[in-house]
C-alpha positions as CSV (number, residue, x, y, z in Angstrom):
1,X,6.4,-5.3,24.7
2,X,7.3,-1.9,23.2
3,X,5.7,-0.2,20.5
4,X,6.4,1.9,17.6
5,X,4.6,5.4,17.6
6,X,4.9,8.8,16.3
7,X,5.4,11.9,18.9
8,X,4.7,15.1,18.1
9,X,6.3,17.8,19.7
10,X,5.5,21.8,19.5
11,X,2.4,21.6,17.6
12,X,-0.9,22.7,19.5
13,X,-3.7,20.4,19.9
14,X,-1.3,17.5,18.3
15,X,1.7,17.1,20.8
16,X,1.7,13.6,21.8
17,X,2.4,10.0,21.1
18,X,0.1,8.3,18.3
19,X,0.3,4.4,17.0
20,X,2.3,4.1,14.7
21,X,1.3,0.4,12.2
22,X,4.4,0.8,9.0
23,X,4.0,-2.7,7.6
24,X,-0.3,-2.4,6.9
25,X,-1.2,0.4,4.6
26,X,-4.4,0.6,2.7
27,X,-4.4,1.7,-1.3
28,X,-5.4,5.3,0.3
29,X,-2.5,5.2,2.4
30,X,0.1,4.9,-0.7
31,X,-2.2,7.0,-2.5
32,X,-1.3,9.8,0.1
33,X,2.1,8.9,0.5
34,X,3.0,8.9,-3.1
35,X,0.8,12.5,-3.1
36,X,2.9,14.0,-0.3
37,X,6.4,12.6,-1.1
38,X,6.7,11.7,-4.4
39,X,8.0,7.5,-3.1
40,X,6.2,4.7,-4.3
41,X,5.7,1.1,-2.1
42,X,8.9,0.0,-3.4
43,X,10.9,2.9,-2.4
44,X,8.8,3.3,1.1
45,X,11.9,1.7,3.1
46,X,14.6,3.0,1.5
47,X,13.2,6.8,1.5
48,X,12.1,6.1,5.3
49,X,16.1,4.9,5.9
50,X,17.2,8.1,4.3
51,X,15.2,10.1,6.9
52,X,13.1,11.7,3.8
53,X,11.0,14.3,5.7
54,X,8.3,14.2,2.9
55,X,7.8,10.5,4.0
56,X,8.0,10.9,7.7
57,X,5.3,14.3,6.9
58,X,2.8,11.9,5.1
59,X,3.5,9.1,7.9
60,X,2.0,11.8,10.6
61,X,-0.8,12.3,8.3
62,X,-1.9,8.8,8.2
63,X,-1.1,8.0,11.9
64,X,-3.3,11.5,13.0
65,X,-6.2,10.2,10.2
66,X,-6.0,7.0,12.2
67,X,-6.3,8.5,15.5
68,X,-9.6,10.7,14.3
69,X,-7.4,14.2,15.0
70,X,-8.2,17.3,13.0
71,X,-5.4,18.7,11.3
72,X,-4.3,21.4,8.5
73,X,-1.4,19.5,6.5
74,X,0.3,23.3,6.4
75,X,0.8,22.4,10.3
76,X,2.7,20.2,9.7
77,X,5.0,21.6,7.2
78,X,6.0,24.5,9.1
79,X,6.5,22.2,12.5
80,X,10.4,22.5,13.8
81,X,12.6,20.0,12.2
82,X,12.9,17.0,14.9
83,X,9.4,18.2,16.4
84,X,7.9,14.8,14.5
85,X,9.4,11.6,15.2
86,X,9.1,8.3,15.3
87,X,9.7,6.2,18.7
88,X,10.2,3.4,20.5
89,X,7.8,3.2,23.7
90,X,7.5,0.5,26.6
91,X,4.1,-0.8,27.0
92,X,2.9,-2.0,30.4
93,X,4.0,-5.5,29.0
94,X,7.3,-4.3,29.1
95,X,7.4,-3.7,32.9
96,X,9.0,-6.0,35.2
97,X,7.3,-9.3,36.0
98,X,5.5,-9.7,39.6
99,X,7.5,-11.6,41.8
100,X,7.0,-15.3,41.8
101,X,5.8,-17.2,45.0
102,X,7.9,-19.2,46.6
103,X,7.5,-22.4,47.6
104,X,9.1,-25.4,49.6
105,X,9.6,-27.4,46.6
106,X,13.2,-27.2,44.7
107,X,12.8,-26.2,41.4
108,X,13.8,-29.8,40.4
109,X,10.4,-31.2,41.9
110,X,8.5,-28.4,40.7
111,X,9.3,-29.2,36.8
112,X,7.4,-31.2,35.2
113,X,8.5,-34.8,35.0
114,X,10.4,-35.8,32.0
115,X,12.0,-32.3,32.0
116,X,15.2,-30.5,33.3
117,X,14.2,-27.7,35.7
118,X,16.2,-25.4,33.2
119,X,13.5,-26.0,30.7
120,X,10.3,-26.0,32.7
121,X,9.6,-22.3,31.1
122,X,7.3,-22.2,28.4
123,X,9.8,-20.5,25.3
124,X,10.1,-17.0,23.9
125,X,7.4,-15.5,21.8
126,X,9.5,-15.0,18.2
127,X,9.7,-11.6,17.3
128,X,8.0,-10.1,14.3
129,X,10.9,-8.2,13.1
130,X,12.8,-9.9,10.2
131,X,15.9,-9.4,11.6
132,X,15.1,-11.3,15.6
133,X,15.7,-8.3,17.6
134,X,12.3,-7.3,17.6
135,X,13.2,-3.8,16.6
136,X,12.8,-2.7,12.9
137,X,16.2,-2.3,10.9
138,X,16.0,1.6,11.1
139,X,15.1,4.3,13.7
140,X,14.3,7.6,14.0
141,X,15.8,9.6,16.4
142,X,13.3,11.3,19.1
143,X,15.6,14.2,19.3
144,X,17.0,14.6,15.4
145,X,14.4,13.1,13.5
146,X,17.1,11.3,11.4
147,X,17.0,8.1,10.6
148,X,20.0,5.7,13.0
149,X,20.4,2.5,10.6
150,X,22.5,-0.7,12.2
151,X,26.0,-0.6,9.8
């Protein structure tokens, strides 16, 4: 399963990837966010969409608080533009399946009786993303720190 997280790049005891959670924010969460870019709850998505550095600043904040790293917030400010971004990352869930054992059997007496041998596999897990993919409507570039929306 892949994973969103934040990668810093070009900062000194910071470069790396760090979890990134965008849909559960506590009240000091907004509170900082508001504080560092000026966007309220209601405006989170839309600013984030528009690639509003500000929010993408206060997002590293939040995920480096999470993650129990020290940090000066001037740090951040003067890091290259495109040295913070947010990416998509394969987890070892995403890997490729063992390979199954073989057996004798067809697959027709190795399904379960009652069912066609096409439907023997247990169905896919729904996604958590609203729109199915299971990849938010927006993404941040790993190289341009812009936001790439689907048109």
């Amino acid at each position: 399963m892949a994973e969103w997280q934040l990668r810093i790049t070009g900062i000194p005891g910071l470069d790396g990837d760090y979890p990134l959670e965008l849909t559960s924010f506590k009240n000091k969460d907004w509170r900082l966010i508001k504080r560092v870019s000026g966007v309220r709850p209601l405006e989170f998505q839309e600013a984030l969409q528009a690639g509003d550095n500000d929010v993408l600043i206060s997002i590293t904040m939040i995920a480096l608080e999470r993650a129990g790293k020290l940090y000066q917030e001037e740090w951040l400010w003067e890091a290259d533009s495109g040295g913070i971004s947010i990416v998509q990352v394969e987890t070892e869930d995403d890997a490729d399946p063992p390979a199954l054992e073989t057996s004798p059997a067809t697959s027709a007496e190795s399904a379960p009786s009652g069912q066609d041998s096409s439907d023997a596999g247990e169905s896919s897990p729904q996604t958590s993303m609203e729109n199915g993919s299971g990849t938010p409507d927006w993404v941040i570039s790993a190289t341009s720190g812009q936001v790439i929306s689907p048109s």
